[in-house]
N, C-alpha and C positions, 0 to 999 in steps of 0.2 A: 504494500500500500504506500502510494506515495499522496503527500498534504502538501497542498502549493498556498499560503497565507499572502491573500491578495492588498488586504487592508487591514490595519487594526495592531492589535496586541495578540502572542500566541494566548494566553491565561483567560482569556474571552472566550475560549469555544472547548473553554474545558466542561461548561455542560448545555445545554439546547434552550438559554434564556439569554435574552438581554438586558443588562441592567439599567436602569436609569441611569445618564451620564455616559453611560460604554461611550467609545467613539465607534464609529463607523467602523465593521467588518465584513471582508469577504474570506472564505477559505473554500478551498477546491478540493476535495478527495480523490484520489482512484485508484483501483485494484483491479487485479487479475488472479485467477487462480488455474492452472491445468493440471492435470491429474492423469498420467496414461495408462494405458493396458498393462496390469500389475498379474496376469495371466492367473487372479482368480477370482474369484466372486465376491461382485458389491452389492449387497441386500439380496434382489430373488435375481438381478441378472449378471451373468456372468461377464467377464472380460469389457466393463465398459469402459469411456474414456468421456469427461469433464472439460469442461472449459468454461470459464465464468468471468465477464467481466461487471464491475459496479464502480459508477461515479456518484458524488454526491456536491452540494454546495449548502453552505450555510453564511447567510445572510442577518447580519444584527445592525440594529437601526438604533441605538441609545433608549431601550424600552419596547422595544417591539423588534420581533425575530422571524425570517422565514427561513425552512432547511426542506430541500426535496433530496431525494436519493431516489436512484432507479439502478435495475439487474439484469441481467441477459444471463442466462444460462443455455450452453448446449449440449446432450446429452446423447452420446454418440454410441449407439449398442450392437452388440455383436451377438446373434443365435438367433436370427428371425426376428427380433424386437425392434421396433420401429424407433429410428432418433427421435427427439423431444427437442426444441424450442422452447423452453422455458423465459418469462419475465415480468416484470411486476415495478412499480414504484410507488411511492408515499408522500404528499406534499401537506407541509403540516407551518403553520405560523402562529405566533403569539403577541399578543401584547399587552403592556401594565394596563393598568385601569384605577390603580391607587398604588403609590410611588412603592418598588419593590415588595409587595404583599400578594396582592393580587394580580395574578397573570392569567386572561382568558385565552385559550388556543382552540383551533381547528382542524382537523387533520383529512385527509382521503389516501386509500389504500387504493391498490388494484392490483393483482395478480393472477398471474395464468402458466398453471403447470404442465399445458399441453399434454395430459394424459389422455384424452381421446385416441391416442398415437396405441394404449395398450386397452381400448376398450372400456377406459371408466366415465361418469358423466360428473355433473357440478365441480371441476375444474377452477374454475373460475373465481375469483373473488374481488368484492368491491364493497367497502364502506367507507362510512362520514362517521366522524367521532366532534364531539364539542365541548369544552370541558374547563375547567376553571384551579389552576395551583397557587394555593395560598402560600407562602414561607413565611418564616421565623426566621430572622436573623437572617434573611439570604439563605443561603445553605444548608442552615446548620438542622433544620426541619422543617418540612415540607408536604403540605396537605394535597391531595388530587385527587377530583373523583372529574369524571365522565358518562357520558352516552353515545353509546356506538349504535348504527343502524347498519345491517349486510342487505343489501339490497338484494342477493344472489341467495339461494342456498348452499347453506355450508355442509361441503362435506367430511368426510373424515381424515382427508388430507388440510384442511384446513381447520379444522375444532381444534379448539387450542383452551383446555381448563383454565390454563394461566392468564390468558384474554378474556375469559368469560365467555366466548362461543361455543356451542354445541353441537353436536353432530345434529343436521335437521331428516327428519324422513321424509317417507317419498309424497311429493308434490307440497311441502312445505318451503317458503324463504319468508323475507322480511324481518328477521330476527333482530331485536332490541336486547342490547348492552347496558349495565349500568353498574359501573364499579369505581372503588374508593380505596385509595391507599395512604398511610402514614408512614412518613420516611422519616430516618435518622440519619445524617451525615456524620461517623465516628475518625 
Protein backbone atom coordinates (compact mmCIF):
# COMPACT_ATOMS: atom_id res chain seq x y z
CA UNK A 1 0.00 0.00 0.00
CA UNK A 2 1.28 3.16 -0.86
CA UNK A 3 -0.31 6.82 0.84
CA UNK A 4 0.50 9.92 -1.29
CA UNK A 5 -0.47 13.12 1.48
CA UNK A 6 -1.67 15.79 -0.95
CA UNK A 7 -2.48 18.57 1.72
CA UNK A 8 -2.50 18.85 5.31
CA UNK A 9 -0.74 17.34 8.40
CA UNK A 10 0.01 13.27 8.34
CA UNK A 11 -1.77 13.10 12.23
CA UNK A 12 -5.07 14.29 10.53
CA UNK A 13 -6.07 11.03 8.92
CA UNK A 14 -5.04 9.08 11.69
CA UNK A 15 -8.84 8.42 12.00
CA UNK A 16 -12.07 9.30 9.46
CA UNK A 17 -13.10 12.87 11.23
CA UNK A 18 -12.22 16.35 10.85
CA UNK A 19 -11.77 18.49 13.58
CA UNK A 20 -12.76 21.96 13.88
CA UNK A 21 -9.79 24.15 12.89
CA UNK A 22 -7.91 20.81 10.96
CA UNK A 23 -6.44 22.68 7.92
CA UNK A 24 -7.34 21.41 4.73
CA UNK A 25 -6.41 17.74 3.70
CA UNK A 26 -6.07 15.46 0.90
CA UNK A 27 -4.41 11.88 1.19
CA UNK A 28 -4.57 9.36 -1.62
CA UNK A 29 -4.35 5.48 -0.89
CA UNK A 30 -3.59 2.47 -3.13
CA UNK A 31 -2.88 -1.08 -3.08
CA UNK A 32 -2.42 -4.14 -4.95
CA UNK A 33 -2.49 -7.59 -3.82
CA UNK A 34 -1.61 -10.88 -6.36
CA UNK A 35 -1.65 -14.01 -5.03
CA UNK A 36 -0.65 -17.13 -7.62
CA UNK A 37 -1.23 -20.66 -8.27
CA UNK A 38 0.10 -22.20 -4.98
CA UNK A 39 -0.92 -25.65 -6.79
CA UNK A 40 -3.48 -26.23 -3.84
CA UNK A 41 -6.60 -25.56 -2.67
CA UNK A 42 -8.36 -22.06 -1.62
CA UNK A 43 -11.75 -22.63 0.11
CA UNK A 44 -13.86 -25.21 -2.33
CA UNK A 45 -11.70 -24.28 -5.52
CA UNK A 46 -8.63 -25.56 -6.34
CA UNK A 47 -5.43 -23.93 -7.93
CA UNK A 48 -6.94 -20.26 -8.09
CA UNK A 49 -5.16 -17.08 -8.68
CA UNK A 50 -6.01 -13.26 -7.16
CA UNK A 51 -5.53 -10.08 -8.15
CA UNK A 52 -6.87 -7.15 -6.24
CA UNK A 53 -6.44 -3.63 -6.63
CA UNK A 54 -8.16 -0.68 -4.05
CA UNK A 55 -7.62 3.00 -4.18
CA UNK A 56 -9.14 5.34 -1.64
CA UNK A 57 -9.12 9.28 -0.92
CA UNK A 58 -9.81 11.10 2.15
CA UNK A 59 -10.87 14.58 2.14
CA UNK A 60 -11.04 16.98 5.43
CA UNK A 61 -12.48 20.31 5.39
CA UNK A 62 -11.66 21.83 9.10
CA UNK A 63 -15.13 20.02 10.52
CA UNK A 64 -16.44 18.37 7.84
CA UNK A 65 -14.98 15.01 6.16
CA UNK A 66 -15.48 13.06 2.96
CA UNK A 67 -13.44 9.47 2.21
CA UNK A 68 -14.63 7.19 -0.64
CA UNK A 69 -12.73 3.88 -1.22
CA UNK A 70 -13.54 1.44 -4.20
CA UNK A 71 -12.03 -2.52 -5.02
CA UNK A 72 -11.77 -4.46 -8.09
CA UNK A 73 -11.01 -7.99 -7.40
CA UNK A 74 -10.37 -10.62 -10.08
CA UNK A 75 -10.70 -14.18 -9.44
CA UNK A 76 -9.13 -16.23 -11.85
CA UNK A 77 -10.15 -20.21 -11.42
CA UNK A 78 -8.85 -23.31 -12.74
CA UNK A 79 -11.25 -26.89 -12.82
CA UNK A 80 -14.30 -25.79 -14.93
CA UNK A 81 -15.03 -22.60 -12.56
CA UNK A 82 -15.81 -19.64 -14.03
CA UNK A 83 -13.54 -16.36 -13.31
CA UNK A 84 -15.29 -13.64 -11.14
CA UNK A 85 -15.02 -9.88 -11.52
CA UNK A 86 -15.51 -8.91 -8.39
CA UNK A 87 -16.18 -4.96 -6.86
CA UNK A 88 -17.74 -2.71 -4.74
CA UNK A 89 -17.02 0.94 -3.17
CA UNK A 90 -18.21 3.10 -0.16
CA UNK A 91 -18.67 6.84 -0.10
CA UNK A 92 -19.30 8.13 3.26
CA UNK A 93 -18.97 12.04 4.64
CA UNK A 94 -19.23 13.98 7.91
CA UNK A 95 -19.68 16.85 9.45
CA UNK A 96 -19.73 18.82 13.17
CA UNK A 97 -22.94 20.31 13.85
CA UNK A 98 -21.65 21.45 17.45
CA UNK A 99 -17.85 22.35 17.69
CA UNK A 100 -16.10 18.75 18.12
CA UNK A 101 -19.02 16.63 19.93
CA UNK A 102 -21.39 16.12 17.50
CA UNK A 103 -20.54 14.61 14.05
CA UNK A 104 -23.55 13.68 11.64
CA UNK A 105 -22.36 11.38 8.64
CA UNK A 106 -23.79 9.46 5.64
CA UNK A 107 -22.53 6.62 4.02
CA UNK A 108 -23.51 4.27 0.72
CA UNK A 109 -22.11 0.97 0.14
CA UNK A 110 -22.34 -1.06 -3.18
CA UNK A 111 -20.82 -4.39 -3.81
CA UNK A 112 -20.84 -7.16 -6.37
CA UNK A 113 -19.28 -10.51 -5.82
CA UNK A 114 -20.14 -11.67 -9.26
CA UNK A 115 -21.11 -15.07 -8.00
CA UNK A 116 -23.68 -15.77 -10.70
CA UNK A 117 -20.36 -16.96 -12.45
CA UNK A 118 -20.87 -20.38 -9.92
CA UNK A 119 -24.74 -20.33 -9.92
CA UNK A 120 -25.77 -18.30 -6.70
CA UNK A 121 -28.28 -15.29 -6.68
CA UNK A 122 -28.58 -11.81 -4.21
CA UNK A 123 -24.83 -11.12 -5.08
CA UNK A 124 -25.39 -7.85 -4.84
CA UNK A 125 -25.22 -5.25 -2.24
CA UNK A 126 -26.35 -1.62 -1.67
CA UNK A 127 -27.05 0.43 1.29
CA UNK A 128 -27.52 4.06 2.91
CA UNK A 129 -26.54 4.36 6.46
CA UNK A 130 -27.13 7.82 8.47
CA UNK A 131 -25.96 8.38 11.76
CA UNK A 132 -24.65 10.64 14.25
CA UNK A 133 -20.89 10.30 16.69
CA UNK A 134 -20.94 12.13 19.79
CA UNK A 135 -17.09 12.34 21.42
CA UNK A 136 -15.74 13.01 24.76
CA UNK A 137 -12.66 14.77 24.60
CA UNK A 138 -12.12 14.09 20.92
CA UNK A 139 -10.88 10.78 21.00
CA UNK A 140 -10.79 9.73 24.17
CA UNK A 141 -14.77 8.38 23.88
CA UNK A 142 -16.97 8.02 21.48
CA UNK A 143 -20.75 7.42 21.18
CA UNK A 144 -22.21 6.01 17.55
CA UNK A 145 -25.21 4.79 16.66
CA UNK A 146 -26.81 4.59 13.19
CA UNK A 147 -29.42 3.34 10.42
CA UNK A 148 -28.66 1.35 7.64
CA UNK A 149 -31.35 0.50 4.88
CA UNK A 150 -30.14 -2.76 2.01
CA UNK A 151 -32.17 -1.97 -0.60
CA UNK A 152 -31.09 -5.48 -2.13
CA UNK A 153 -31.52 -8.65 -0.39
CA UNK A 154 -28.99 -9.86 1.62
CA UNK A 155 -27.60 -12.90 1.26
CA UNK A 156 -25.27 -15.20 3.07
CA UNK A 157 -22.28 -13.86 1.40
CA UNK A 158 -23.17 -10.72 2.76
CA UNK A 159 -24.96 -11.05 6.43
CA UNK A 160 -22.57 -9.91 8.60
CA UNK A 161 -23.73 -10.29 12.63
CA UNK A 162 -21.10 -7.77 13.34
CA UNK A 163 -23.06 -5.12 10.93
CA UNK A 164 -26.38 -6.13 12.00
CA UNK A 165 -27.42 -7.77 8.77
CA UNK A 166 -29.18 -10.83 8.24
CA UNK A 167 -29.22 -13.50 6.08
CA UNK A 168 -32.86 -12.47 4.22
CA UNK A 169 -35.15 -15.53 2.78
CA UNK A 170 -36.45 -16.16 -0.33
CA UNK A 171 -38.33 -13.07 -1.83
CA UNK A 172 -37.41 -10.88 1.20
CA UNK A 173 -35.18 -7.40 0.88
CA UNK A 174 -35.51 -3.97 2.23
CA UNK A 175 -33.90 -4.65 5.49
CA UNK A 176 -33.45 -1.98 8.36
CA UNK A 177 -30.30 -1.58 10.58
CA UNK A 178 -30.01 0.06 13.79
CA UNK A 179 -27.09 -0.14 15.85
CA UNK A 180 -25.17 1.68 18.79
CA UNK A 181 -21.69 1.57 19.97
CA UNK A 182 -19.54 2.92 22.85
CA UNK A 183 -15.92 3.29 22.27
CA UNK A 184 -12.82 3.77 24.47
CA UNK A 185 -9.62 5.02 23.14
CA UNK A 186 -6.95 3.27 25.65
Amino acid sequence: RGEFKIAGEWGQFDDLTSWNGDPFGALVGIAFLWEGDRGNAVGAVANKRDFSLTADVTLDFGGANLFAWGVWRRVDNTGGVEDQDQWGFMVQGGIFVVPDEFELFARYEYGDLDEGALGLDNTRLSVVSGGVNWYFGKNAAKFTTDVGYAFNSISGAWADSGAGYLEDGTDQDGQFVWRAQFQLLF
